[in-house]
N, C-alpha and C positions, 0 to 999 in steps of 0.2 A: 682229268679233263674230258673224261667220256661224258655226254650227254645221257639222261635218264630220267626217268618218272617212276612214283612208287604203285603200291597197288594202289595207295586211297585217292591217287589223281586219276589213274585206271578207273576205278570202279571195281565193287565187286560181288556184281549180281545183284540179288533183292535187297541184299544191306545195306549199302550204299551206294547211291549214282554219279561217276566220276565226272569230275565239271572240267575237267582240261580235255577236248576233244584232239590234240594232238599224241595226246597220251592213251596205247591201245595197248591190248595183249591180239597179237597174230597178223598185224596190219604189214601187207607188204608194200612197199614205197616209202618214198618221205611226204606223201598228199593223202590221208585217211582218204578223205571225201573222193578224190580222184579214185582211189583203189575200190571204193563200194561201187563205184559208177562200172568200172571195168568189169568185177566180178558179177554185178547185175545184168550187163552185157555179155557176157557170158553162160550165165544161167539162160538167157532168152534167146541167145544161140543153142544150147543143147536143147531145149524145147519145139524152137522150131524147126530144129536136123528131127527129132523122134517123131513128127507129126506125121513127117512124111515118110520116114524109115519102113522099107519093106523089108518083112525079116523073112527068112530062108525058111522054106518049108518044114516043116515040124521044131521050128526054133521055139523058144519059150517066148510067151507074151512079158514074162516077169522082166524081161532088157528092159521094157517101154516103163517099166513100175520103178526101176532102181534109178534109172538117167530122171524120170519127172523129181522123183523124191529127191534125188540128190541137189538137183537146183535149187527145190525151197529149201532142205538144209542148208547151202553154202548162202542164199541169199539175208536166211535167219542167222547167220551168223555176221554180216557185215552189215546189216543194216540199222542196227545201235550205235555205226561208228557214224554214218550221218546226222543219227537225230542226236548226238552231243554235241553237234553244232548248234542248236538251238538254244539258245543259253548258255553258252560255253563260255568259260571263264579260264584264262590263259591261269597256271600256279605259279610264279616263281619262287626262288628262294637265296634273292638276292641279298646282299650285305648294302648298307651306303656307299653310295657311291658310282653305282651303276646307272643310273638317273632312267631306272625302266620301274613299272608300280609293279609289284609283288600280286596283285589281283589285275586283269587286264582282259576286258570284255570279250571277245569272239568281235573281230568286225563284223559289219551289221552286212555288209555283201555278202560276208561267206554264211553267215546263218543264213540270207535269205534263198542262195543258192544251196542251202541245205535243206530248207523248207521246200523249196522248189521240186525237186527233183524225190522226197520222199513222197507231196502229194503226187508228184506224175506216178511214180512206179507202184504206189501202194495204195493211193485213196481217190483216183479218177477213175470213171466210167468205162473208162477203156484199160484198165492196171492188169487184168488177167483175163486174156482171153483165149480159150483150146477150142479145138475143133469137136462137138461132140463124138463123131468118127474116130477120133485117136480115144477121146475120155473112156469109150464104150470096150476098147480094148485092153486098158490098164485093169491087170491080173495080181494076183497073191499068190504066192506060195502055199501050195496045199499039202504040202508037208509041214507046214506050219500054218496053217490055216485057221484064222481067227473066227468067232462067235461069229461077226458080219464081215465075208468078204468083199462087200463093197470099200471102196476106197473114194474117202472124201473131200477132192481139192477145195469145194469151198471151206474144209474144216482145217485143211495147212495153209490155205488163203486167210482166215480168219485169224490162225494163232500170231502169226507174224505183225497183222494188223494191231490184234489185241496190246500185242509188246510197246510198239510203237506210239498206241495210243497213251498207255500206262504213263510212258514216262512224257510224253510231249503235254500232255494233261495232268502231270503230275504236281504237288505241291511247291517239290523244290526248284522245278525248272521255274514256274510261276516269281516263286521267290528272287530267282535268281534274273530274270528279265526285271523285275521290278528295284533290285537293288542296281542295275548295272547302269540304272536312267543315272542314281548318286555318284557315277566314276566317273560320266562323259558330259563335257560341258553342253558337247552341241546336241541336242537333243534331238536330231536328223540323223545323226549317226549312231541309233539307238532302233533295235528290232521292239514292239511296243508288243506287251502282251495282248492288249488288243486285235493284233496283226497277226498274233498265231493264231488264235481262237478262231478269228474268221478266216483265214486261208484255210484251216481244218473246215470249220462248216460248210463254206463255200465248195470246197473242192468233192466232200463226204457227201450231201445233199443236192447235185449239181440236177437232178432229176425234177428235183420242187420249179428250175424254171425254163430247164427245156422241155417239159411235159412227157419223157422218156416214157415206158416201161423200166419198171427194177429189175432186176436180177436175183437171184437166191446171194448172189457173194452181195448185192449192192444190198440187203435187206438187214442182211449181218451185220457190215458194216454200220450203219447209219443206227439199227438198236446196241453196238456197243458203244457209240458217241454220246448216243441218247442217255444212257443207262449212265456213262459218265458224266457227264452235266447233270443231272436228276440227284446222283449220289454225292455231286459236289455243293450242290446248294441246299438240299434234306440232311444228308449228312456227312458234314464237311469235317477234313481230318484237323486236329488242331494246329496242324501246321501252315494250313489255307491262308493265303493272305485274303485279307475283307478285300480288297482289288480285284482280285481272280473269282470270286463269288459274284462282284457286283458284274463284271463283264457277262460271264457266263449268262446273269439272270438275263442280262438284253441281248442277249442272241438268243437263247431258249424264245424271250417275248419273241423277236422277229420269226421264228420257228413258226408260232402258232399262225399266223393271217397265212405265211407261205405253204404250210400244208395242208391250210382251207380249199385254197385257191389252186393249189395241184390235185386235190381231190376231185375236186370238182370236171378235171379238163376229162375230154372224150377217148372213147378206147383205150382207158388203161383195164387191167386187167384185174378181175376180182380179188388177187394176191396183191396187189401193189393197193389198192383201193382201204381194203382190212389194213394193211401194212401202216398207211398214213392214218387212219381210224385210231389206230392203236395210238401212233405216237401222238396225237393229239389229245388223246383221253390222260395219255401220260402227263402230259405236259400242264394239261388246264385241272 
């Protein structure tokens, strides 16, 4: 009578992607998506305690280096459990007579509040932001001191993103938004793969129409999107559904006029300028 999931509803890493989002290895609660919001809350609490953290005279700077790291570790570790909401498909393994379907969508609230809340934390304008002040103090250990001791939060800002993008742009989430229209009548109660794609661009690209300055994290960003759409429509895995291609190609199209037309606006910066240069040569 106990409750349980196996590993292949889990997931297990690059092999396979688990499609029941209630089903985790390390999740604490009974709400996945509640507990990543906690622990995200909590990484950005230790963050902003170390910003302002005065340490004791002759203390190691390496405190400020273990508490930053530790937040993207624990953040890198619950934030797969939000994006199986996207797609997520309930498993059961019901007999007749239970009158519940053995396959059963992810409501389309809880995916959109799982879309929600991973563009907030991971793919807006504002997802990371340190004081350069604190960044200039984050130290290595020089007893173990690496080729480059610099330390590169846009490059554990990036890996996380990279994760997230993989699979939320990946073949079987695609597949699987597109099968789950076949399971639900009303088609309002259905997350549209459409709707991912552009919540992703929209939220990844928000600079093309506020006229911002980019960022070094916003530039990464926006080329591992790019890089993905580009590799999805040149060369697309055989498991692509022609849907997820055709979408992709019209929002790439909308890409092109909108990074004309940000290029062109005033005082942006020689790096954001090259930046949309680039992805536009990419693109056309």
């Amino acid at each position: 009578g106990l409750a349980y999931g196996t590993d292949e509803d889990a997931g297990s890493g690059g092999r396979s992607a688990g499609i029941d989002p209630e089903i985790n290895r390390f999740d604490l609660g009974p709400d996945p998506l509640e507990y990543y919001q906690r622990r995200m809350q909590l990484s950005r609490e230790l963050w902003n305690r170390i910003e302002t953290l005065q340490l004791a005279p002759g203390e190691s700077y390496e405190r400020l280096t273990r508490s930053l790291l530790s937040g993207f570790q624990a953040i890198a570790r619950v934030a797969p459990l939000a994006a199986k909401y996207v797609g997520g498909i309930a498993h059961r393994r019901d007999l007749a007579g239970t009158g519940r379907p053995l396959f059963e969508p992810t409501p389309v609230s809880r995916q959109r509040e799982a879309l929600s809340v991973i563009t907030r934390d991971f793919f807006g304008a504002d997802s990371f932001r340190f004081r350069p002040e604190f960044l200039s103090r984050i130290g290595v250990d020089h007893f173990e001191r690496p080729p480059n001791p610099l330390i590169s939060i846009a490059d554990a800002v990036l890996n996380i993103q990279k994760a997230l993008l993989d699979y939320l742009m990946s073949a079987a989430v695609a597949g699987r938004l597109l099968v789950s229209q076949e399971k639900i009548a009303d088609g309002n109660r259905v997350l549209r793969l459409s709707e991912l794609h552009e919540t992703l661009q929209t939220a990844i690209w928000s600079e093309l129409k506020t006229g911002t300055e980019t960022t070094t994290l916003r530039r990464n960003l926006q080329r591992e999107h790019l890089r993905r759409v580009i590799n999805a429509l040149l060369r697309p895995a055989a498991t692509t559904p022609a849907d997820a291609s055709s979408l992709l190609r019209e929002n790439a199209r909308a890409l092109v006029p909108a990074l004309r037309a940000a290029r062109s606006k005033p005082r942006l910066s020689k790096e954001t300028r090259a930046h949309y240069a680039a992805s536009l040569n990419a693109l056309e």
